[in-house]
N, C-alpha and C positions, 0 to 999 in steps of 0.2 A: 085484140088483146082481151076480149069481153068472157074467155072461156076460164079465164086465173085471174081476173079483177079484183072479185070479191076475196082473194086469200091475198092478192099483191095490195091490196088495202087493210088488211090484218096487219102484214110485214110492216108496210108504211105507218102506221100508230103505231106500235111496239115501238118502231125506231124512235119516233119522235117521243114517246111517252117515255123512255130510259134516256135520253141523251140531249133532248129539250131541245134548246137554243144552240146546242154543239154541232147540230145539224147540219153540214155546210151544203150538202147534195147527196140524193139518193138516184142512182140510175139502174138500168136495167142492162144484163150484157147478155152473151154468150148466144142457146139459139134463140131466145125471143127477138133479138134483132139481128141476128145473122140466120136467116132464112125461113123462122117462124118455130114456133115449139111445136115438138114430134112428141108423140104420145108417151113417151117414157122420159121425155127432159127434164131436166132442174130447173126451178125459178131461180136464174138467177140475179144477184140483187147486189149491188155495191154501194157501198156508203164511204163518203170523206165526212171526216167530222174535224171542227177545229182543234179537238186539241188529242190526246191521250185521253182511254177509259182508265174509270175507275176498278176496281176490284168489285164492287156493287155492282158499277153498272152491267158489267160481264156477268153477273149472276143473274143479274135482272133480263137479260135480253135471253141469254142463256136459256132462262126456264120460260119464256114466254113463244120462243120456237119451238121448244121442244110440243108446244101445246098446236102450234101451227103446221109445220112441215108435216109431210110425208105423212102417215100410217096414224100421227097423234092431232091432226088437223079437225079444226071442229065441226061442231053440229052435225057431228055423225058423219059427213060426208068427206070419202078421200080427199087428198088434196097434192099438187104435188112436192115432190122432194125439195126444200129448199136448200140452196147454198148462198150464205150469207159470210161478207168479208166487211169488215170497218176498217179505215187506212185513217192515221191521224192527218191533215194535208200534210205540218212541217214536215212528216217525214217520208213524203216524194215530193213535195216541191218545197223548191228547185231540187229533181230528179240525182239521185246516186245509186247505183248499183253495190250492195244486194239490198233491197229494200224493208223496210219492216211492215210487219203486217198487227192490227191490235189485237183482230178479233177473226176468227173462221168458225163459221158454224154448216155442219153438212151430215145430211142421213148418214153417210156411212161412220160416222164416229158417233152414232146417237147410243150406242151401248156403252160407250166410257162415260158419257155426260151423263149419262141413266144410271151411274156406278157413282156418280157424284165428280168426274173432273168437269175443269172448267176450264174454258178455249184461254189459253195466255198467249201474249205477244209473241212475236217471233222473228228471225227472218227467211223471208219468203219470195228467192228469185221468180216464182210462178207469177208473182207480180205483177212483173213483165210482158209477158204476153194479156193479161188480164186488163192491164190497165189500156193496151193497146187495141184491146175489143172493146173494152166501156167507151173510148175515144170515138172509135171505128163506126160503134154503134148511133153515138150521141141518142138518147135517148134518156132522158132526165123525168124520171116520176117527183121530184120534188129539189129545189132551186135551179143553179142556172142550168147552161150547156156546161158539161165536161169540159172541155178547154177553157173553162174560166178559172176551172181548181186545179187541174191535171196538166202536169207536161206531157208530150210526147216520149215516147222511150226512144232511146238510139239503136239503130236495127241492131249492132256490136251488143248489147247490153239483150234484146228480145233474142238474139240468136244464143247468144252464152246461154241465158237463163233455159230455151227449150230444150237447148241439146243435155244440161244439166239434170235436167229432167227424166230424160231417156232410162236411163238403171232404175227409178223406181219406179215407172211404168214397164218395164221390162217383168221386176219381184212380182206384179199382180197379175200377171198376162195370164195366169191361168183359174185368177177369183173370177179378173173382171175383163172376160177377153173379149166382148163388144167391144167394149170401151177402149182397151189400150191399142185394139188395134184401129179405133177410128181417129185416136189421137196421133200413135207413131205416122198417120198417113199428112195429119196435120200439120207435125213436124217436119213431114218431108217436103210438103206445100210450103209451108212459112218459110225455109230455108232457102228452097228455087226461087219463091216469087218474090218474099218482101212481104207478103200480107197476108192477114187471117184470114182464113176462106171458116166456111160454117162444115161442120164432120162431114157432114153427104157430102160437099162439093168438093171437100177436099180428098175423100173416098174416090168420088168421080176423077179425078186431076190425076191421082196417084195409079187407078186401073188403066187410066189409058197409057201408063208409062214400066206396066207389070208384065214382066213375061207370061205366057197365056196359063201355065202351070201354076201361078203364085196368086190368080186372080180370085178365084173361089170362094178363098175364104171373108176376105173382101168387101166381094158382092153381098154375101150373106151379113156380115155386119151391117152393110150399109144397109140391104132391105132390113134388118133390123130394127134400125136406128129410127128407119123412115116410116115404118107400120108398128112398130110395138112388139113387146115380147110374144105377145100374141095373136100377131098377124100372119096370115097365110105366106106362103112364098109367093114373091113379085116373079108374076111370067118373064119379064129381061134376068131374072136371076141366070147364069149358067147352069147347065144342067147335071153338072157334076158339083152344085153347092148341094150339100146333103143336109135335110132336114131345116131349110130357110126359116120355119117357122118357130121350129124349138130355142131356146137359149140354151140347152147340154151342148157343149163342145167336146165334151170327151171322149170322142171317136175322129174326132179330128183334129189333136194336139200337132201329130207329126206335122201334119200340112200346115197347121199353125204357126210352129215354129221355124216350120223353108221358109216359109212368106215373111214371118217378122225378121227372119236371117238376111235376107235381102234388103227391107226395109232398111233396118240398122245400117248395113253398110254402105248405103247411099245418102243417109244422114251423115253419115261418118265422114264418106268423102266431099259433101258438101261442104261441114264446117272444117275440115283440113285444110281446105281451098278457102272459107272465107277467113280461118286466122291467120292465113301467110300475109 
């Protein structure tokens, strides 16, 4: 963890410095404890606090990320992209579907808060699945274990909330098509197994189950995800992945879109089958 310390201990004051004694647990989820952070990952970061923020404090954390994360990160030196969520406890435990969320803060909305909004409560099935990686992870930069604050989600409740998901990871498939496609493959994994796998592994789970024509693009995601936007192509890439190393996809929408066509509709018939 020694290579994001020094900016996961920026986040960690911030928090406590806006929200004090409200503090109930700060953990860490997603890939830092599901397989290790890949050279373009998010910090990501979760906090229970005891009660509801304030309108202040949302301002205050607000402008103090915007100085940390990503591209605005200090002392000159990059930092990476944070993704930061506050959950009041009362309002997941004891657990109800759809849940609220107080606070999200994340690079890709750093132009509206740069415009002057500010992250407001909400509700937020993504939750679900979130909360079941903070669990998964157990990994606590500050008070207890997870399971001290946190219920479990019920798989009925993680599956609604991913598949609910699906349509607006669909609308971005073509900003952020690494990404949606290493998620739809996570959906597909979560749905068969029961459990969050980390995006490679769940890239990996879902290649081995892709007709040999859908797998390409893929591949190329996953070597992606696993070297950086700026990484060579991985010699296991297939040889018909074109351009491993580039992030431009746009010579390979069509192929894009067979493969997420396929995808969807094995999500689809997954959860057809687990709603009956």
């Amino acid at each position: 963890m020694s290579d994001h310390r020094p900016q996961l201990d920026l986040v960690l004051r911030l928090v406590h410095d806006v929200l004090g004694a409200e503090v109930a647990g700060v953990f860490l989820h997603g890939s830092a404890v599901l397989g290790g952070l890949r050279p373009d990952s998010d910090l990501d970061v979760f906090v229970v606090a005891r009660r509801r923020m304030t309108d202040h404090e949302r301002r205050n954390l607000l402008h103090g990320l915007l100085g940390i994360s990503g591209r605005g990160a200090r002392n000159g030196e990059p930092g990476r992209p944070v993704e930061l969520i506050v959950v009041a406890q009362g309002d997941v435990r004891p657990w109800r579907y759809p849940p609220r969320c107080e606070f999200l803060y994340g690079e890709w909305l750093r132009e509206e808060f740069e415009r002057g909004e500010v992250p407001a409560p909400a509700i937020m099935p993504d939750l679900a699945p979130l909360i079941t990686m903070v669990l998964l992870g157990d990994a606590p930069i500050s008070g207890p274990p997870p399971a001290r604050l946190l219920d479990p989600v019920p798989h009925e409740d993680l599956r609604r909330a991913i598949v609910a998901g699906v349509p607006e990871l669909l609308a971005d498939l073509a900003s952020d098509t690494r990404n949606v496609l290493l998620t739809l493959a996570r959906v597909w994994t979560t749905l068969a197994t029961g459990t969050v796998a980390s995006k490679d592994m769940a890239a990996s789970w879902a290649l081995d189950r892709l007709p040999d024509r859908h797998r390409p693009v893929l591949a190329r995601a996953r070597s992606l995800y696993l070297g950086g936007r700026h990484s060579l192509a991985a010699p296991a890439d297939p040889p018909d992945s074109v351009g491993a190393g580039s992030e431009s996809w746009d010579g390979e929408m069509p192929a894009v879109r067979a493969h997420v066509d396929v995808v969807v509709r094995a999500i689809e018939q997954l959860a057809e089958r687990d709603g009956r």
